[in-house]
N, CA, C and O of each residue as an XYZ file, in Angstrom:
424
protein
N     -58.726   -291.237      1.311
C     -58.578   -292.005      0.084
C     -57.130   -291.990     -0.400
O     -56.488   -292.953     -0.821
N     -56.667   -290.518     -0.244
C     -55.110   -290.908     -0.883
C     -53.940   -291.398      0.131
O     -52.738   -291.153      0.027
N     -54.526   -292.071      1.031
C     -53.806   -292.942      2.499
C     -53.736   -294.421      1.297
O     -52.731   -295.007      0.895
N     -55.145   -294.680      0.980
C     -55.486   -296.129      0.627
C     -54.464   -296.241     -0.987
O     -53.678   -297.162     -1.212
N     -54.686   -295.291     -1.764
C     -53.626   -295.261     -2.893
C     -51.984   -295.174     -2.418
O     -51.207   -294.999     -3.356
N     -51.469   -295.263     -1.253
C     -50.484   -294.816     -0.917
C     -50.313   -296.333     -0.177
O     -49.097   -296.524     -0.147
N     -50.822   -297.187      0.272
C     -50.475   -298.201      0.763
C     -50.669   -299.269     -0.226
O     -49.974   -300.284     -0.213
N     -51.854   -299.002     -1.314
C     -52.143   -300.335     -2.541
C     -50.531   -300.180     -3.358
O     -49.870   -301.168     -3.682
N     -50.139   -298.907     -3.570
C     -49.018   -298.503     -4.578
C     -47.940   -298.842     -3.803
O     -46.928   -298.990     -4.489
N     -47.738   -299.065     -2.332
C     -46.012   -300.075     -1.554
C     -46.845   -301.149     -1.675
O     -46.595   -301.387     -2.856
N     -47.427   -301.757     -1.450
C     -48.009   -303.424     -1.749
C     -47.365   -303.944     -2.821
O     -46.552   -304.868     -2.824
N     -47.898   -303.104     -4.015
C     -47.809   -303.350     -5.460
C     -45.879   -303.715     -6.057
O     -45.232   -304.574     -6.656
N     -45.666   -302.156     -5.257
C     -44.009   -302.130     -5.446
C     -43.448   -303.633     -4.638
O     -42.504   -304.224     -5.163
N     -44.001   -304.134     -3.508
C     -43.204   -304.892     -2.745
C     -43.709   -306.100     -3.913
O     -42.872   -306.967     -4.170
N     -45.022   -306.167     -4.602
C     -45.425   -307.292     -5.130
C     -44.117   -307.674     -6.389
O     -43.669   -308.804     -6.581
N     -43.745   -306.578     -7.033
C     -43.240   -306.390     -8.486
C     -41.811   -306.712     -7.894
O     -41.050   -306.870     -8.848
N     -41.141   -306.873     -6.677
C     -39.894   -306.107     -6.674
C     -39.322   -307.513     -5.997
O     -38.112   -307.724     -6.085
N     -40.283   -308.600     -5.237
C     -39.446   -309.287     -4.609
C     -39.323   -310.363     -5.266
O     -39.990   -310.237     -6.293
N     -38.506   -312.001     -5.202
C     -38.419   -313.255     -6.221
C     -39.821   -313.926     -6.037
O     -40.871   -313.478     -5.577
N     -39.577   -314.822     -6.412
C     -40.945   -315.403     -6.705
C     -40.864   -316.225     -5.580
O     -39.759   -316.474     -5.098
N     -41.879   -316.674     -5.101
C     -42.020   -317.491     -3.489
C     -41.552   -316.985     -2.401
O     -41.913   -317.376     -1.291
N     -40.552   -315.904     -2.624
C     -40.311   -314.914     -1.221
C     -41.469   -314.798      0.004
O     -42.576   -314.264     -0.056
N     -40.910   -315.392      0.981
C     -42.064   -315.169      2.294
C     -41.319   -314.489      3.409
O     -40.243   -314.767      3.939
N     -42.532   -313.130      3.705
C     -42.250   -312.232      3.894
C     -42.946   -311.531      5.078
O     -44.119   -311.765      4.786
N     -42.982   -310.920      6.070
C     -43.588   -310.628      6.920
C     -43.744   -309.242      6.725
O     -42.703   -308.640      6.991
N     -44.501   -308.651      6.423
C     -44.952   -306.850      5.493
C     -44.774   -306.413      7.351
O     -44.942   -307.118      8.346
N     -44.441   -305.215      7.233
C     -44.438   -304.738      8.538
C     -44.969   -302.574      7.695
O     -44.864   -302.242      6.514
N     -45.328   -301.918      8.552
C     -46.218   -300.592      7.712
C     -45.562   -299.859      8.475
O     -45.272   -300.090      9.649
N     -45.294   -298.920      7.825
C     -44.395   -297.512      8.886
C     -45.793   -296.620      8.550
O     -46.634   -297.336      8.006
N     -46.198   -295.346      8.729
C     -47.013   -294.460      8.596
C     -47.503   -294.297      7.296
O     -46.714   -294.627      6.411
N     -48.615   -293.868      6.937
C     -48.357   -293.406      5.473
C     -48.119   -292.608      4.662
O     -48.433   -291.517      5.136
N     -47.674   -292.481      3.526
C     -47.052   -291.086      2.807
C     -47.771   -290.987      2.135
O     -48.600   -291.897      2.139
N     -47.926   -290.094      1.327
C     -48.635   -289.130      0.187
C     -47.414   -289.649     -0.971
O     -46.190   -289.775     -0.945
N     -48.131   -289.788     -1.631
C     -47.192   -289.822     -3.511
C     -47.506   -288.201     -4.052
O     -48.633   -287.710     -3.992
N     -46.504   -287.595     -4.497
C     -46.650   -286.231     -5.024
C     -45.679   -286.369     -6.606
O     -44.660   -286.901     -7.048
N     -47.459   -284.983     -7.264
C     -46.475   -285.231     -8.842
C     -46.557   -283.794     -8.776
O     -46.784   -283.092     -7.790
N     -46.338   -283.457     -9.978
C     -45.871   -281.943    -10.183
C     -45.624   -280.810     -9.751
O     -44.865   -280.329    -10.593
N     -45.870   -279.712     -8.573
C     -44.996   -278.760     -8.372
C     -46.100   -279.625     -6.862
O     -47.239   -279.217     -6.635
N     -45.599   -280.533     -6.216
C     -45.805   -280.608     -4.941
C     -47.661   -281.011     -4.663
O     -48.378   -281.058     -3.664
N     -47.820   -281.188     -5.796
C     -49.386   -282.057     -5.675
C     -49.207   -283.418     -5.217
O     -48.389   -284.219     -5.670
N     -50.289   -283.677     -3.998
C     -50.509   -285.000     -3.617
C     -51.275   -285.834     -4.970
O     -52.067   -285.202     -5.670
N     -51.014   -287.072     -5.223
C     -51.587   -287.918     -6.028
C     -53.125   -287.991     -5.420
O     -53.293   -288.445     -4.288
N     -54.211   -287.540     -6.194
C     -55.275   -287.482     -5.173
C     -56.482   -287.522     -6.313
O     -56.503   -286.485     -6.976
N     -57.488   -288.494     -6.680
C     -58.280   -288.838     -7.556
C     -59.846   -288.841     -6.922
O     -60.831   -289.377     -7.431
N     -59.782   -288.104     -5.695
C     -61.621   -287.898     -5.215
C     -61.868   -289.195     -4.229
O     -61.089   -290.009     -3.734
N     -62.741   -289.093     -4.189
C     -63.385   -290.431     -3.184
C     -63.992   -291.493     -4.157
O     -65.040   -292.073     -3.874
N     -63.099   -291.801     -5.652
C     -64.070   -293.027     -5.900
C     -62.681   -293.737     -5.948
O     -61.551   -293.300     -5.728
N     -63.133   -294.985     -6.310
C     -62.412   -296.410     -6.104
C     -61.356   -296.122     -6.982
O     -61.563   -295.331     -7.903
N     -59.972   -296.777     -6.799
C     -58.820   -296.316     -7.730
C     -58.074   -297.786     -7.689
O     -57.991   -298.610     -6.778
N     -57.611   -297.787     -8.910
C     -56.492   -299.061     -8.944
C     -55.287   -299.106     -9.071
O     -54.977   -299.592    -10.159
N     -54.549   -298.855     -8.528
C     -52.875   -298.245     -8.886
C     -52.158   -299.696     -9.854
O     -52.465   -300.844     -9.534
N     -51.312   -299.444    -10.890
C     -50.533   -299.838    -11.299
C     -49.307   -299.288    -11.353
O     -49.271   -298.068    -11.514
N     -47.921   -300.093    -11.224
C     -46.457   -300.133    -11.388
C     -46.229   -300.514    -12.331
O     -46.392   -301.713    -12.558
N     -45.655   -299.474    -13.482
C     -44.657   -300.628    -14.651
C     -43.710   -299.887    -14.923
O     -43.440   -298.892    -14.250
N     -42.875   -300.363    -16.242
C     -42.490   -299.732    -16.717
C     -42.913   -299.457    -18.387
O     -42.313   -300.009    -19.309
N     -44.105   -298.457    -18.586
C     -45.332   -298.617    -19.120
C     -44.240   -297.752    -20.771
O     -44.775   -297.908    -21.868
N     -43.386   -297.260    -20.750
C     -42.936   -296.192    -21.680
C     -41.881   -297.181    -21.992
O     -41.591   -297.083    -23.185
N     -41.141   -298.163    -21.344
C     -39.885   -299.069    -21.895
C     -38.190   -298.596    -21.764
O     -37.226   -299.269    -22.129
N     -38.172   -297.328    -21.174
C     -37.139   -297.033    -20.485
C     -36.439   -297.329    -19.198
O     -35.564   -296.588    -18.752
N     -36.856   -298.473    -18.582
C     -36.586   -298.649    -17.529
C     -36.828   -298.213    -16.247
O     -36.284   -298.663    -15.239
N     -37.774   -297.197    -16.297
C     -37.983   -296.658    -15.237
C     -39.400   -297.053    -14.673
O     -40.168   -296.845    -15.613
N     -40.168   -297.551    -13.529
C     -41.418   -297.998    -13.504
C     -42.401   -296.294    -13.419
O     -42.034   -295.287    -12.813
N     -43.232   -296.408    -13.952
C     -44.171   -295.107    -13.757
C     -45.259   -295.819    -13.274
O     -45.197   -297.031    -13.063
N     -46.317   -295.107    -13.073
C     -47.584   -295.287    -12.346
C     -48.454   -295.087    -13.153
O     -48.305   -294.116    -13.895
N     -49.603   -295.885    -13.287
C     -50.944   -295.876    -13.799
C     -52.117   -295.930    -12.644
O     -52.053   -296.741    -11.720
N     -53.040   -295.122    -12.767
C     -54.239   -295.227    -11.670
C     -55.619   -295.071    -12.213
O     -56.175   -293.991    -12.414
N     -56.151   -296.337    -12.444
C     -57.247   -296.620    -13.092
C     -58.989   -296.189    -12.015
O     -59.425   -296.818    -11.051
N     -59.428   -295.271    -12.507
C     -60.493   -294.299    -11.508
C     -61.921   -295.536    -12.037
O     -62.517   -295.449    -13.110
N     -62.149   -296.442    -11.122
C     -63.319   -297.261    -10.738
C     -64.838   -296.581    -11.520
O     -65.468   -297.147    -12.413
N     -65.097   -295.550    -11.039
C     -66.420   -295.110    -11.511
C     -66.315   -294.554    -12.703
O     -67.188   -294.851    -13.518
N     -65.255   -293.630    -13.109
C     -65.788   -293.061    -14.409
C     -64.935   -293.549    -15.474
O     -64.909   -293.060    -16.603
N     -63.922   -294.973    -14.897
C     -62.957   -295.615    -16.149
C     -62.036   -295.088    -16.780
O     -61.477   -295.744    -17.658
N     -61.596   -293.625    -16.466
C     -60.435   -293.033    -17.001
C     -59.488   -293.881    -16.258
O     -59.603   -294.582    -15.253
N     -58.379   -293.566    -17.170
C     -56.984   -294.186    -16.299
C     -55.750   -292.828    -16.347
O     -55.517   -292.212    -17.387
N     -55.068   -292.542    -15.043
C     -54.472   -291.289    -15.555
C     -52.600   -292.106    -14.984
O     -52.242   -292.752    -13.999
N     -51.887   -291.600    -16.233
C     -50.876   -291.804    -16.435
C     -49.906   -290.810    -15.686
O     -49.950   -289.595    -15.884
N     -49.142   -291.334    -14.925
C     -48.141   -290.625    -14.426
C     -46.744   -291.359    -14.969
O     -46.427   -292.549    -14.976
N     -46.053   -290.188    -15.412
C     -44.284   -290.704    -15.774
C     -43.283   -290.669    -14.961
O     -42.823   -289.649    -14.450
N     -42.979   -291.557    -14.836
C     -41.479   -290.915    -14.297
C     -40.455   -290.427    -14.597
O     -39.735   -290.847    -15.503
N     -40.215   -289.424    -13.860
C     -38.464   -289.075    -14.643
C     -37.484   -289.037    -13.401
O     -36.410   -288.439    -13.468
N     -37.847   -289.615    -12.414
C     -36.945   -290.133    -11.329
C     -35.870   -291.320    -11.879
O     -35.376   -291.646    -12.959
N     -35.816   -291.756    -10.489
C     -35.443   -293.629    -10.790
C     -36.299   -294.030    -10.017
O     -37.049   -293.455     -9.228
N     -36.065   -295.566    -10.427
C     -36.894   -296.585     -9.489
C     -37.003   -296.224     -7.756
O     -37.956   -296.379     -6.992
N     -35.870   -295.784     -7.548
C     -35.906   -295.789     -5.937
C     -36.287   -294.372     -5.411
O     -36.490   -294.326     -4.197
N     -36.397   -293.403     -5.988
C     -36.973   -291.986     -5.867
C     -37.750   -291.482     -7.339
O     -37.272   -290.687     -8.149
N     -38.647   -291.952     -7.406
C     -39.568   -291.465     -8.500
C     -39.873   -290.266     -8.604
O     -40.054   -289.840     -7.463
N     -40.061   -289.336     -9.487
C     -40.687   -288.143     -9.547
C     -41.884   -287.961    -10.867
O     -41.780   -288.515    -11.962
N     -42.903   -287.137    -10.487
C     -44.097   -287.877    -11.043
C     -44.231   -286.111    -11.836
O     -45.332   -285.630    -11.567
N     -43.524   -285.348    -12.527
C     -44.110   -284.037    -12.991
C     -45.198   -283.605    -14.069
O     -45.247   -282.496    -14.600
N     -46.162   -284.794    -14.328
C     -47.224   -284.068    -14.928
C     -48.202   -285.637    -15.064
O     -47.646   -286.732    -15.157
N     -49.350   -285.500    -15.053
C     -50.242   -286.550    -14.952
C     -50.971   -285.991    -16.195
O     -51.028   -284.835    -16.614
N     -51.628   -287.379    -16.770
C     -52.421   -286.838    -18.040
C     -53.224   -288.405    -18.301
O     -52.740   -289.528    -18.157
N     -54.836   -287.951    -18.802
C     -55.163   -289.354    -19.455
C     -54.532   -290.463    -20.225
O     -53.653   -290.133    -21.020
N     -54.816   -291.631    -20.127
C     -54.423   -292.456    -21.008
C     -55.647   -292.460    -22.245
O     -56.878   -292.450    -22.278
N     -54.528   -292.480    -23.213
C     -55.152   -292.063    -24.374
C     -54.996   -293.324    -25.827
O     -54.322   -294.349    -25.723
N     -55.371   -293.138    -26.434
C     -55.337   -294.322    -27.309
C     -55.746   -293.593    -29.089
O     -56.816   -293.022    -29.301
N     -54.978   -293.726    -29.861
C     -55.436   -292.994    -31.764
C     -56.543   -291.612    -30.770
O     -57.773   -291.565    -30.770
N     -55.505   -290.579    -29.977
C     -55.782   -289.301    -29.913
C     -57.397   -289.198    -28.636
O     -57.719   -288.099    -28.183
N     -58.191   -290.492    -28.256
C     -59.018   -290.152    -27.219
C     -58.514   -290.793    -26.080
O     -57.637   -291.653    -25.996
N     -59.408   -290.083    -24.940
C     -59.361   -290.681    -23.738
C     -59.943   -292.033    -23.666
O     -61.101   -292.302    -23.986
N     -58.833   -293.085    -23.107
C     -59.547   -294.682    -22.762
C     -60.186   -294.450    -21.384
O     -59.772   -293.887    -20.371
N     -61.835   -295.343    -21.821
C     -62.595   -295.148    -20.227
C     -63.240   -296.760    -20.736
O     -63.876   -297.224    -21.681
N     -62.695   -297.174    -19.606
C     -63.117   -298.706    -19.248
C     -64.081   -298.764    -18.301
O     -63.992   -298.181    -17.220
N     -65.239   -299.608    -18.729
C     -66.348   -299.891    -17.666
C     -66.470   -300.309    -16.598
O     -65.383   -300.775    -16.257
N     -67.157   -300.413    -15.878
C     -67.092   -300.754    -14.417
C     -68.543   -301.925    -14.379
O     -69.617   -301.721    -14.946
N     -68.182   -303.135    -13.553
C     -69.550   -303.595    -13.402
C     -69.411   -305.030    -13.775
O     -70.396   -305.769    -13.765
């Protein structure tokens, strides 16, 4: 599973990053592991996951969002890298006036 989050999340980056109508021939080198805090793989279980790229905080830097399919949490990762070497040191729910947001499935 964290193969499939590791190839949706370069998709995503190649989606966000190239001009508009760019045609492109994707070519895949192996896959990597995304790691956040003292050397943890990005790794959310065996249910369905949705990766998002932004720049979700407005500093310029894109961080990661990964929205978990079955139980609708979404867990926020920051960056305090840059764009081209991200570093991900602490993951935490997305939260909204102090609770956890859990979006339905279905």
């Amino acid at each position: 599973m964290k193969h499939v989050l590791c190839v949706l999340t370069i998709l995503l980056l190649l989606a966000l990053t190239l001009p508009a109508g760019a045609a492109i021939t994707p070519t895949f080198g192996p896959a990597q592991s995304i790691y956040w805090g003292s050397g943890q793989v990005i790794n959310v279980g065996n249910n369905g996951v949705v990766p998002n790229v932004g720049d979700w905080d407005m500093d310029g830097i894109k961080d990661l969002m990964v929205g978990i399919y079955q139980s609708g949490n979404i867990y926020y990762y920051h960056n305090t890298g840059t764009n081209a070497n991200p570093v991900f040191p602490a993951r935490e729910f997305l939260t909204a006036g102090g609770s956890v947001i859990s979006v339905t499935y279905g």
